[in-house]
C-alpha positions as CSV (number, residue, x, y, z in Angstrom):
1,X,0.0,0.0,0.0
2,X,1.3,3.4,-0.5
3,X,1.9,6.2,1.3
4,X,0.2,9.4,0.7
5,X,2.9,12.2,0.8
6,X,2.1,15.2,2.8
7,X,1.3,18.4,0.9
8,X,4.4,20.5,1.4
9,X,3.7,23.9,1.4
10,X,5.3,26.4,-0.8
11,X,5.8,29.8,-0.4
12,X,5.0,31.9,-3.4
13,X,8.1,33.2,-5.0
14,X,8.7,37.0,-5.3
15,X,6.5,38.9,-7.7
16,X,9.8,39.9,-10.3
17,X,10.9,36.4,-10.1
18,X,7.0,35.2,-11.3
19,X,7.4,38.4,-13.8
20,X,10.9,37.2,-15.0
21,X,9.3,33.5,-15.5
22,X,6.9,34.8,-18.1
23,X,6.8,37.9,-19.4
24,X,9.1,40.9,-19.5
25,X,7.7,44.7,-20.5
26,X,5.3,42.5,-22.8
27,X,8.8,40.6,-24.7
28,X,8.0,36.5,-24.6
29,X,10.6,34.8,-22.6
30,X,11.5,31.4,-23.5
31,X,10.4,28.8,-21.0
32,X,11.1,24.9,-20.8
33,X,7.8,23.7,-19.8
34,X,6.2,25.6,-22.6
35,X,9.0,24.5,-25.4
36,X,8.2,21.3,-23.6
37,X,4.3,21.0,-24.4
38,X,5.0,22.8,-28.0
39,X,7.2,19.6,-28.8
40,X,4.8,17.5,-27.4
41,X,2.0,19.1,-29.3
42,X,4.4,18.7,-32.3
43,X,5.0,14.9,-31.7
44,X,1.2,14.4,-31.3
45,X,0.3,16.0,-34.4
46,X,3.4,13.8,-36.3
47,X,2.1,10.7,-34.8
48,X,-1.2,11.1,-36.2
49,X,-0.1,11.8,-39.6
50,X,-1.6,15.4,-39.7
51,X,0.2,18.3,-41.0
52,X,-0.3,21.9,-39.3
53,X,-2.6,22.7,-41.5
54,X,-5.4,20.2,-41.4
55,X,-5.0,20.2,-37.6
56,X,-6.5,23.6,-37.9
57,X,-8.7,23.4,-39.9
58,X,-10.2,20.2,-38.6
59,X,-9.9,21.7,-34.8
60,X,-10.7,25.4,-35.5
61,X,-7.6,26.8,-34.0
62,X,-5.5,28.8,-35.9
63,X,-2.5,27.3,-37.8
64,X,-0.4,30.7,-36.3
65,X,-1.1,29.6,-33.3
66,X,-0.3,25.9,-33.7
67,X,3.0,27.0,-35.2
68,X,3.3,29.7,-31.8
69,X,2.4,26.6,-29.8
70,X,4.4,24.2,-31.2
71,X,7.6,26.8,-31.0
72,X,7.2,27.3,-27.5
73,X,5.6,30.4,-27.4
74,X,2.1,28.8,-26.1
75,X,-0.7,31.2,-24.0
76,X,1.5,31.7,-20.5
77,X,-2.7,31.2,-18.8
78,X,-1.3,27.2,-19.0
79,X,2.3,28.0,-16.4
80,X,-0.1,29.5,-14.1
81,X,-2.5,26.5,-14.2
82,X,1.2,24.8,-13.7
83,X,1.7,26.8,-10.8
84,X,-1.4,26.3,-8.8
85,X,-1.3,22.5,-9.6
86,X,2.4,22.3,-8.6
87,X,1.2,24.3,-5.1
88,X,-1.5,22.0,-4.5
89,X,0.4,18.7,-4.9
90,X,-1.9,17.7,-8.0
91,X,-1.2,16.8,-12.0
92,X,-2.3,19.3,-14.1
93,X,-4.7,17.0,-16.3
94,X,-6.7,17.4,-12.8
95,X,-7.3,20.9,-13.1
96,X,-8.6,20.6,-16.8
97,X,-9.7,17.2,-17.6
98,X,-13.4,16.5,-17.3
99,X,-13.8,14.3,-14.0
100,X,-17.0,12.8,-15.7
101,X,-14.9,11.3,-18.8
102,X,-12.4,9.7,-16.3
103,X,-13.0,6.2,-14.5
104,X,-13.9,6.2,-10.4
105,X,-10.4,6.2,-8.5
106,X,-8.7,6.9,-11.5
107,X,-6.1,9.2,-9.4
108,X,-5.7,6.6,-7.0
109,X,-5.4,4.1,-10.2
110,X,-3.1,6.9,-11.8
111,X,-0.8,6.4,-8.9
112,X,-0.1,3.2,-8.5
113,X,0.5,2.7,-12.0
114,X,3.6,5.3,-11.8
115,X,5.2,3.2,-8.7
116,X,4.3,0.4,-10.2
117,X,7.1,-2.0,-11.2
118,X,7.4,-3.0,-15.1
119,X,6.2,-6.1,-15.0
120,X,3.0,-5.1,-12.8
121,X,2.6,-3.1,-16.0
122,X,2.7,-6.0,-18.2
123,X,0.2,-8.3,-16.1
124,X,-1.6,-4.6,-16.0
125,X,-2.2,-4.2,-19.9
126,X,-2.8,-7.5,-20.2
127,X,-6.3,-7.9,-17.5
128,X,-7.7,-4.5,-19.1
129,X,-7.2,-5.9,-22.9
130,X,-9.0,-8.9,-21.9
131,X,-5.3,-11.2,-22.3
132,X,-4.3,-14.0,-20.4
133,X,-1.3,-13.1,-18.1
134,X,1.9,-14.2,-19.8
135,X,3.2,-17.0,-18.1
136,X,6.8,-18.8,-18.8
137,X,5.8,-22.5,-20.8
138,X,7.5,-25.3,-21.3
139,X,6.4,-26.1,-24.5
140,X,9.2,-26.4,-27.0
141,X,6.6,-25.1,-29.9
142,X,4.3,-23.3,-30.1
143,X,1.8,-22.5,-32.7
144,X,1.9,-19.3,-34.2
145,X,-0.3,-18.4,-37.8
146,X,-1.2,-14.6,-37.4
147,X,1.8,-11.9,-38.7
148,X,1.1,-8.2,-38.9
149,X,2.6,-5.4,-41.1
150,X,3.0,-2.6,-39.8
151,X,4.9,0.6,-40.3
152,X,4.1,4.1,-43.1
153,X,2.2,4.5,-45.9
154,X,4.1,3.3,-48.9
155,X,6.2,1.3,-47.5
156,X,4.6,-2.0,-49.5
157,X,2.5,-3.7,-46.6
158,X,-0.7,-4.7,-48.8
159,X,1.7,-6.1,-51.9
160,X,4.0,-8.0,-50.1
161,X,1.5,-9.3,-47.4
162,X,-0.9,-10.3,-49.9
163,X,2.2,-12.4,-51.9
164,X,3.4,-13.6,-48.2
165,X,0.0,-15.0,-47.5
166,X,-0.1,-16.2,-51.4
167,X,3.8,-18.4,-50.5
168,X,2.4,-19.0,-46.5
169,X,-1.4,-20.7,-48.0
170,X,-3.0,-18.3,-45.5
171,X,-5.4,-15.3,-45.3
172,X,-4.2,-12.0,-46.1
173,X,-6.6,-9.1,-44.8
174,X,-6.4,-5.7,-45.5
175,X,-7.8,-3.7,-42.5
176,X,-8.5,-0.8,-43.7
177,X,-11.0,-2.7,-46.4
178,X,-12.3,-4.2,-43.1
179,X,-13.3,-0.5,-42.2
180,X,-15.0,0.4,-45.1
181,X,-16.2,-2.7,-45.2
182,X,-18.1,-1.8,-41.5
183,X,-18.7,1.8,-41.9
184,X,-20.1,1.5,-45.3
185,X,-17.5,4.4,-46.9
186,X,-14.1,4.7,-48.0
187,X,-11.2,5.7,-45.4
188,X,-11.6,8.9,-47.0
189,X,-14.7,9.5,-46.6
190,X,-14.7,8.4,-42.8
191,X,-12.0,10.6,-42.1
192,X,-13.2,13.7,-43.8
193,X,-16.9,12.7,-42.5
194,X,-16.3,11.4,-39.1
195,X,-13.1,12.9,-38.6
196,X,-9.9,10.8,-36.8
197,X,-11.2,9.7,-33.3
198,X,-14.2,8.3,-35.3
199,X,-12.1,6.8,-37.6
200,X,-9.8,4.9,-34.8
201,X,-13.1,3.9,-33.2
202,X,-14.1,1.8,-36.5
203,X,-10.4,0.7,-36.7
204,X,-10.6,-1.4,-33.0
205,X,-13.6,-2.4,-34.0
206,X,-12.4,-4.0,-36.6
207,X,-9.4,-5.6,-35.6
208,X,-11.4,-7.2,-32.3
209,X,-13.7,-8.8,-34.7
210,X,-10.7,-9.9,-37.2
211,X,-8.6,-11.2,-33.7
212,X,-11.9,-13.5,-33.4
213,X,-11.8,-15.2,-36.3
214,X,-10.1,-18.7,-37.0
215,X,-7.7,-19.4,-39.0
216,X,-4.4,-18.4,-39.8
217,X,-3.7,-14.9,-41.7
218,X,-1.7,-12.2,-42.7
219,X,-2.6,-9.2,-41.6
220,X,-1.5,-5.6,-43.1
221,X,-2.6,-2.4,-40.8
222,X,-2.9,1.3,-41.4
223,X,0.1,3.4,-40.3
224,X,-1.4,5.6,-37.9
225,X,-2.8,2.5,-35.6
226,X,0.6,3.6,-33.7
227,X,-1.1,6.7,-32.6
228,X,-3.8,4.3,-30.8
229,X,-2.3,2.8,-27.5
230,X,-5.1,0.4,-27.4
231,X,-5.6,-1.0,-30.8
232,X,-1.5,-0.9,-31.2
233,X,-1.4,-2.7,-27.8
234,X,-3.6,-5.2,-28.8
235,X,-1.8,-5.9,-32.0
236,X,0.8,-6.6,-30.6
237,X,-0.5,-8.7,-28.0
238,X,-2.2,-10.9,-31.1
239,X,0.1,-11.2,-33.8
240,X,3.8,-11.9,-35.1
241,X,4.5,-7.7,-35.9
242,X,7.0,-6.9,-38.5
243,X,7.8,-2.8,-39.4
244,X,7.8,-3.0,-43.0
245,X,9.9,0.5,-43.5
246,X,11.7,2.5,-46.8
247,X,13.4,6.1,-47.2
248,X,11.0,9.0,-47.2
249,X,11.5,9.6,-50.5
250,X,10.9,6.1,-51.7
251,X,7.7,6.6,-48.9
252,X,6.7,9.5,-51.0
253,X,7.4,8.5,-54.7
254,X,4.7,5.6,-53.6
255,X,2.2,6.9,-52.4
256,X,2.4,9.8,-54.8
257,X,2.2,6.7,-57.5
258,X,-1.1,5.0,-55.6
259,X,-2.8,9.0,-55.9
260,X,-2.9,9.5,-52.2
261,X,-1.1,11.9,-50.1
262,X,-3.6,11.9,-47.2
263,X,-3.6,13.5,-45.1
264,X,-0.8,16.0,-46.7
265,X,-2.7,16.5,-49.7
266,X,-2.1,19.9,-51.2
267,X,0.5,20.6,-48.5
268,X,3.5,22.6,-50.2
269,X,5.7,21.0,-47.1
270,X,4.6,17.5,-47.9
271,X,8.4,15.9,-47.7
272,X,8.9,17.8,-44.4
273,X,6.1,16.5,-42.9
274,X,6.6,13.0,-43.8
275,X,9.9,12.9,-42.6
276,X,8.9,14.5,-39.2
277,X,6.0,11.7,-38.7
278,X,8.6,8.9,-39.8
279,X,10.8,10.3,-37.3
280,X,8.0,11.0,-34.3
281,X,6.3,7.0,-35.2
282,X,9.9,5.6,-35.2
283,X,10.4,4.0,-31.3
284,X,6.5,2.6,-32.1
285,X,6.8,1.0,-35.0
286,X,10.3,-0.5,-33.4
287,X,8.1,-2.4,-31.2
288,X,7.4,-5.0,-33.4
289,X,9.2,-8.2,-33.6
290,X,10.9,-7.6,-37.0
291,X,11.9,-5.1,-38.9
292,X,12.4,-5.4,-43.1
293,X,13.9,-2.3,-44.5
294,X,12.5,-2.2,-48.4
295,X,14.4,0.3,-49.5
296,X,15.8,-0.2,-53.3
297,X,14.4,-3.9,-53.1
298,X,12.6,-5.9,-55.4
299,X,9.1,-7.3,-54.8
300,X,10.3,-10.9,-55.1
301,X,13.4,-10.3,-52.6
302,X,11.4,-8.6,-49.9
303,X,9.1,-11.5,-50.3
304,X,11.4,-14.2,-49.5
305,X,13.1,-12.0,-46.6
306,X,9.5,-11.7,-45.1
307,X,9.3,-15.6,-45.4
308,X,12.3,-16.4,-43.9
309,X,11.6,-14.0,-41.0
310,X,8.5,-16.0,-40.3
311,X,10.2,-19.4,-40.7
312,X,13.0,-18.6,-38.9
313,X,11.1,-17.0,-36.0
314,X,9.0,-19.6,-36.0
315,X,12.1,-22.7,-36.4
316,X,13.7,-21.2,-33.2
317,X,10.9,-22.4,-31.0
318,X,8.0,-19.4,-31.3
319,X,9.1,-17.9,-28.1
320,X,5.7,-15.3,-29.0
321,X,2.7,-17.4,-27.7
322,X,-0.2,-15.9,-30.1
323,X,-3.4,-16.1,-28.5
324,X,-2.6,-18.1,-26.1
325,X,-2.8,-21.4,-28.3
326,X,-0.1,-23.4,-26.4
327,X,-2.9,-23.9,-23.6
328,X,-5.8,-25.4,-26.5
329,X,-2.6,-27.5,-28.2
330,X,-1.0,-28.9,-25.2
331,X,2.7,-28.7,-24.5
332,X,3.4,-31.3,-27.4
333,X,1.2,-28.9,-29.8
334,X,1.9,-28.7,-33.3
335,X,5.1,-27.1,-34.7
336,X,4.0,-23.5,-36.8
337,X,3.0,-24.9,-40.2
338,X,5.3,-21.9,-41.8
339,X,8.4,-24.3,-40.0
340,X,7.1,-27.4,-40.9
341,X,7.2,-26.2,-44.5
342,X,11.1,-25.7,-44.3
């Protein structure tokens, strides 16, 4: 059980020091908590694929003041929430989040999770995404028939998964088509109808129904599921990930080539911003298992890498128990069919 600090308090410091912290004779003065949440703000934006200007337009907020945000010049009204929050021995989501959108005890909850030790964290994500803990097994094989590409526009997911599949005699599944297919309009359309948060509400949808389904399967995801803790959680959780990746220009020249630059469409800084979400989605696509850069490759070549990832991954024992077949199989369960074939 822990132990509830006592509020310390504070006294308030001088009124030319507060001055000197934000403002002098009306000059901006550079401040590390505000370049702090302008970065953040930045990374946000990157990690959902939207450029400065459809964030404003889409939220109504100016794209100056994005760019004034974003460069650490952000209304000073948020230090002095800071302030009071830091006085009171509270986090500032406290003072502005909506108590009604949050769970009961969420604070306590909120808590515990930041003493918590990693893998309390683990057993954690797993009860809340519905996962059996992850127990050691002594199962030298285990079955595993569900992959997942993941990783940027353009970097060849739906071609080489559906030719994976084609070598592998399995599924392939396109989940974006598995959107439309549920929202009865193109990704285009939901986006630009229903906006992003509607969007990523169809896209767990979809992948808890496709995690249902039997049978074995190659599955190629939309780019921005990174941006989603709990879809990208539970991907992971499900299937064999591998970050299909390629050079932004190559990135570019693609999807240029397919006639889609969402959500940079008409943007004059459309390189600029692709490198900057490449560069923000970077440590979350590196989660996955396996990584196959495609840059300068041939179709046929990336292919056969992608096979022998699977093969070899799955030759060495399938240390990734994929969900949770070892307990249906037994401990003398079938080897991966994918090894089997070697």
């Amino acid at each position: 059980m822990s132990r509830i600090r006592p509020l310390q308090r504070r006294s308030a410091p001088p009124q030319d020091q507060r001055q000197d912290s934000f403002r002098v004779a009306g000059e901006a003065v550079p401040d590390r908590f505000l370049s702090e949440l302008g970065a953040r703000v930045r990374t946000m934006r990157a990690v959902r694929g939207m450029s400065r200007k459809v964030l404003a337009q889409t939220s109504g907020v100016s794209e100056r003041y994005i760019a004034q945000l974003e460069s650490g010049q952000g209304n000073v009204s948020i230090m002095l929430l800071r302030r009071l929050a830091e006085v009171a021995g509270v986090q500032l989501e406290d003072l502005v989040a909506d108590p009604a959108g949050r769970p009961k005890d969420w604070v306590l909850i909120r808590e515990l999770l930041m003493q918590a030790p990693p893998v309390v964290i683990d057993d954690v994500k797993a009860l809340l995404t519905g996962r059996p803990l992850d127990r050691p097994t002594q199962a030298a094989n285990i079955q595993v028939d569900r992959v997942a590409l993941i990783g940027l526009r353009g970097a060849g997911k739906s071609t080489l998964g559906r030719l994976l599949a084609e070598q592998l005699g399995w599924r392939f599944v396109e989940l974006n088509r598995e959107i439309e297919r549920d929202a009865g309009f193109s990704v285009s359309e939901v986006f630009s109808l229903y906006g992003q948060d509607a969007y990523r509400r169809f896209e767990q949808a979809a992948l808890a129904r496709i995690v249902a389904e039997p049978g074995p399967m190659v599955l190629a995801v939309g780019g921005g599921i990174v941006s989603d803790p709990v879809t990208f959680e539970r991907l992971l959780a499900e299937y064999f990930c591998i970050w299909i990746k390629a050079s932004p220009t190559e990135h570019m020249e693609r999807v240029r080539a397919q006639g889609d630059v969402r959500p940079m469409a008409d943007d004059s800084s459309a390189m600029s911003e692709l490198v900057t979400i490449l560069k923000s989605r970077e440590a979350l696509y590196a989660r996955a298992r396996a990584s196959l850069d495609t840059s300068g490759a041939r179709v046929q070549d990336s292919v056969q890498a992608l096979l022998r990832m699977v093969r070899n991954y799955c030759a060495a024992g399938c240390p990734y128990v994929a969900r949770n077949r070892i307990a249906a199989a037994g401990a003398n369960g079938p080897v991966c069919e994918a090894a089997a074939e070697r």
